[in-house]
N, C-alpha and C positions, 0 to 999 in steps of 0.2 A: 612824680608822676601821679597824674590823678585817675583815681581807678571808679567807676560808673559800674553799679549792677542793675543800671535800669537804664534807658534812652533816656534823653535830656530832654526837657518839658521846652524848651526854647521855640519859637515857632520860624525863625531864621538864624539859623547857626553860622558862623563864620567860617568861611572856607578854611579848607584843610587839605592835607595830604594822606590817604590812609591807606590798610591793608585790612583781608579781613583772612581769616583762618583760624586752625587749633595751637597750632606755634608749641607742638609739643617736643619739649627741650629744648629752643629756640637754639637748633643746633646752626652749623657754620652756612647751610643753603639759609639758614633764615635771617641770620645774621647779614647776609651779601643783602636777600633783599629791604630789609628794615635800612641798611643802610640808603639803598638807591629810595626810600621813602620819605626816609630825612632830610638828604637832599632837595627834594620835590618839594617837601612843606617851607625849605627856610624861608621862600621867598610868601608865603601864604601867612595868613593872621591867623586862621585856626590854628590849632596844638595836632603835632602830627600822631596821629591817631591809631590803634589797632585795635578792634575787632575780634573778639575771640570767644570760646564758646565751652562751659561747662554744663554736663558733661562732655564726653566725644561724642558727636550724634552718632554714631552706631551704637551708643548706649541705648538709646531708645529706636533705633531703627534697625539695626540688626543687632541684638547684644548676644548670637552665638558667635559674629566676627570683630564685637570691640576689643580693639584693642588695650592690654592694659597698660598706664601710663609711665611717662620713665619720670615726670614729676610731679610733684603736686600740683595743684594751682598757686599757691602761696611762692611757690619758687618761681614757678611762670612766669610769675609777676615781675616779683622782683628782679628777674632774667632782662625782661622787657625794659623796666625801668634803666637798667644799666644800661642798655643799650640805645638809650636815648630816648625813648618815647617817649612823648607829653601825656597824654591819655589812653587808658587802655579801657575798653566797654565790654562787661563778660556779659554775654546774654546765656541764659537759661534757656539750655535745648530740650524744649518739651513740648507737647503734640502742637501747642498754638505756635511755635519757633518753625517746627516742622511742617505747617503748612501753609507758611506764608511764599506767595506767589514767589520766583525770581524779578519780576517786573517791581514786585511793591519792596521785596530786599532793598532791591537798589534804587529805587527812586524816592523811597520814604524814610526806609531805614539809613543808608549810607547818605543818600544826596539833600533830604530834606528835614532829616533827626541828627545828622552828625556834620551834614558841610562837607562834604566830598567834591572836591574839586578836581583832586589827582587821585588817582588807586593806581596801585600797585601790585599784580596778583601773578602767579603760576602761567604756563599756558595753558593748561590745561582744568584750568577752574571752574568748577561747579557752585551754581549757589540756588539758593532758591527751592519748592516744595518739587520732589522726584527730580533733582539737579537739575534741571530743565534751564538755568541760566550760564552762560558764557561770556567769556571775552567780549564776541562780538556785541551782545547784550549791554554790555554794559559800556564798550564805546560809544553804541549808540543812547544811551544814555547818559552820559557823561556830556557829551557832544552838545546837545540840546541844554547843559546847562555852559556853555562855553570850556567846560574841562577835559580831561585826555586820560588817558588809561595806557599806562608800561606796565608788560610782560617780562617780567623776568626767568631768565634761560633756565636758571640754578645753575650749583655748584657740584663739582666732580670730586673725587676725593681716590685716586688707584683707579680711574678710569670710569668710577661706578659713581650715581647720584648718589648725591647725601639726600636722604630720607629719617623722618623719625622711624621710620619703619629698619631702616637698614641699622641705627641705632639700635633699637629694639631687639633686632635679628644677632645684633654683636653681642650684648649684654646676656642674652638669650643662651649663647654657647660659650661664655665665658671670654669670649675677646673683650675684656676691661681696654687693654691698650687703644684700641680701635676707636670704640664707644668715645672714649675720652678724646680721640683725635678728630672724630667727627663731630664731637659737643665744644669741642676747646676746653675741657675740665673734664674730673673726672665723676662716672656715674655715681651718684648716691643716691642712696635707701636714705628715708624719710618714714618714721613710725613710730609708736609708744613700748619702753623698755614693758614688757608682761615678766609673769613670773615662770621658769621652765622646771626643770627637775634636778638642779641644782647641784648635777655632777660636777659641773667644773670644779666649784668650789673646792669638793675633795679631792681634787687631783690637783688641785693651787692652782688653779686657772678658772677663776671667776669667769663668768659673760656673763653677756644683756641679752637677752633672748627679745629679737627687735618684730614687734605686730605690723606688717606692711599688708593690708589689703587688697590695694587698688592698683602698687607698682609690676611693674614687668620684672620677675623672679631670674637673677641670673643661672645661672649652669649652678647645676652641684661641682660640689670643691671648695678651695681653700684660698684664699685672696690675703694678701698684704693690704691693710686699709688703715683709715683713719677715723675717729668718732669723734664729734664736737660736742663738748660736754661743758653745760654751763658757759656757752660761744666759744669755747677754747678747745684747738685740733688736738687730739693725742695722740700717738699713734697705737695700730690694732691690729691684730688678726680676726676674721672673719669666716666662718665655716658656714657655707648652705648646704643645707643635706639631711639625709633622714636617720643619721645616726647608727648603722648598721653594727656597729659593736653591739647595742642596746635593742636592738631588733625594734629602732624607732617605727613607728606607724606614720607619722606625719611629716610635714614639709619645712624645716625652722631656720631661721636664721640666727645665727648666735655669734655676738662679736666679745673679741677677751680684749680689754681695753691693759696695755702695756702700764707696769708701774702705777696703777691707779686702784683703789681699794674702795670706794664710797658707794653708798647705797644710791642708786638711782632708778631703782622702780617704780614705776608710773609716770614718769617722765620720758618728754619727745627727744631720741636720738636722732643725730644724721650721722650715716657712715657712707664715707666714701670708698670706693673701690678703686685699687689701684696696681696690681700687679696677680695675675694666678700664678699659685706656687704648687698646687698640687690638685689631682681628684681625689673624690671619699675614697677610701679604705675602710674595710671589717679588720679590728688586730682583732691577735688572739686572746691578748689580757689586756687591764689595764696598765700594767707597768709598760705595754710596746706603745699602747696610745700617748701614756706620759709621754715617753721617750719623743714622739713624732710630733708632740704638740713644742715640747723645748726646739727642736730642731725648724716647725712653723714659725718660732719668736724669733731664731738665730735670722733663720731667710730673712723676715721684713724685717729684721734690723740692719741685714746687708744691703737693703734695696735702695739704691743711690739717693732719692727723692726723700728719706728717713735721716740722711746728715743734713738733711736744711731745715729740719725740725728745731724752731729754737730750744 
């Protein structure tokens, strides 16, 4: 996939098929429509196309409602890529992004910088400076270049739309299962191992105390997960929580990577999340905490998805 951080200097681009949006988690509604976009472009010359935008603009336009994200962009990406894209264009949402017309979005950016021939968007799609662009907008723009514009319904999932928000909302209270059913995988954290207080060690249960910024923080508790260390899954336990034996102050994530011993601070983990096994608990010593962290390693070693670990 060719990935663009700028519009293409081209002064007629080749028709295409495109979408435009944030595609965060390119979960399973986004996946139905990338497909129906694919389709559209096979018959076009251009490379079917998305659209997409770093930061969320509610970073810059309301950042006491942005939301925080379930991936990075680096994952985005590469999400997208699997999913067939030929190109993907991240524009930089900043005050000049934010105040370009919807008329000139779509007629210079998508129809005359990228070759939009076919879009394919939401119904209920907003584009352009104070949303001010629509559907109908862009048929009628589309039209005038002989092209056509599908709406896609989305996807249901228990009755209820799949949303990155409704993802967000699972990850949020600890339904890992959900999150993962609604993403087709399961959620991971993405961050740099830092250095913590290095309890575990004396209690024979090492972590990685993992720095996540920018992710959507799930529930306090205790998760069954995996850590890719050096691209290879191990399996782990995962504690979010503020450490209440210890009268933590702050908010940590600490994963104890199973049977592995090596230094890896300062280095990018991924943990996925993949089963809650419990909520925080205050023990009253450390010998109860030992005791409940062995009985943490027994669970996610019984958790069915832990025998396919090669």
């Amino acid at each position: 996939m060719d990935v663009l951080y700028s519009l293409p200097s081209t002064p007629k681009a080749a028709a295409c098929a495109l979408t435009f949006g944030n595609f965060d988690g390119v979960h399973l509604g986004h996946r139905a429509l990338l497909t129906q976009v694919l389709q559209a472009g096979a018959g076009l010359p251009g490379p079917t196309t998305v659209v997409t935008f770093e930061p969320h603009p509610l970073q810059l336009l309301q950042p006491d409602r942005a939301p925080r994200a379930i991936d990075p962009l680096s994952t985005r990406l590469a999400l997208l890529a699997d999913a067939g894209v030929q190109r993907a264009v991240v524009l930089s949402f900043d005050r000049a992004l934010a105040a370009v017309t919807a008329l000139d979005f779509a007629q210079r950016i998508l129809v005359q910088c990228l070759g939009a021939q076919h879009v394919v968007c939401g119904p209920d799609v907003r584009f352009g400076h104070g949303g001010a662009g629509d559907s109908t907008l862009l048929k009628a723009i589309l039209a005038d270049v002989g092209g056509d514009v599908q709406t896609h319904a989305g996807v249901a999932v228990a009755g209820e739309a799949v949303s990155s928000s409704r993802v967000r909302s699972a990850v949020a209270r600890g339904d890992v299962a959900l999150a993962a059913q609604l993403l087709t995988r399961p959620f991971c954290l993405h961050g740099q191992v830092v250095t913590g207080d290095q309890r575990g060690r004396t209690l024979g249960f090492a972590t990685a105390n993992l720095l996540c910024e920018r992710q959507v923080v799930p529930a306090v508790g205790v998760y069954a997960s995996r850590a890719k260390v050096a691209g290879v899954w191990k399996p782990a336990v995962t504690n979010v929580g503020w450490r209440p034996t210890f009268n933590g102050q702050d908010l940590r994530i600490e994963t104890h990577i199973l049977d592995f011993e090596q230094d890896i601070y300062g280095s990018e983990l991924v943990v996925s999340l993949h089963q809650w096994l419990r909520g925080e608990q205050r023990f009253a010593d450390l010998g109860a905490l030992k005791d409940q962290i062995h009985r943490d390693v027994a669970a996610a070693r019984a958790c069915a998805w832990f025998k396919e670990l090669p």
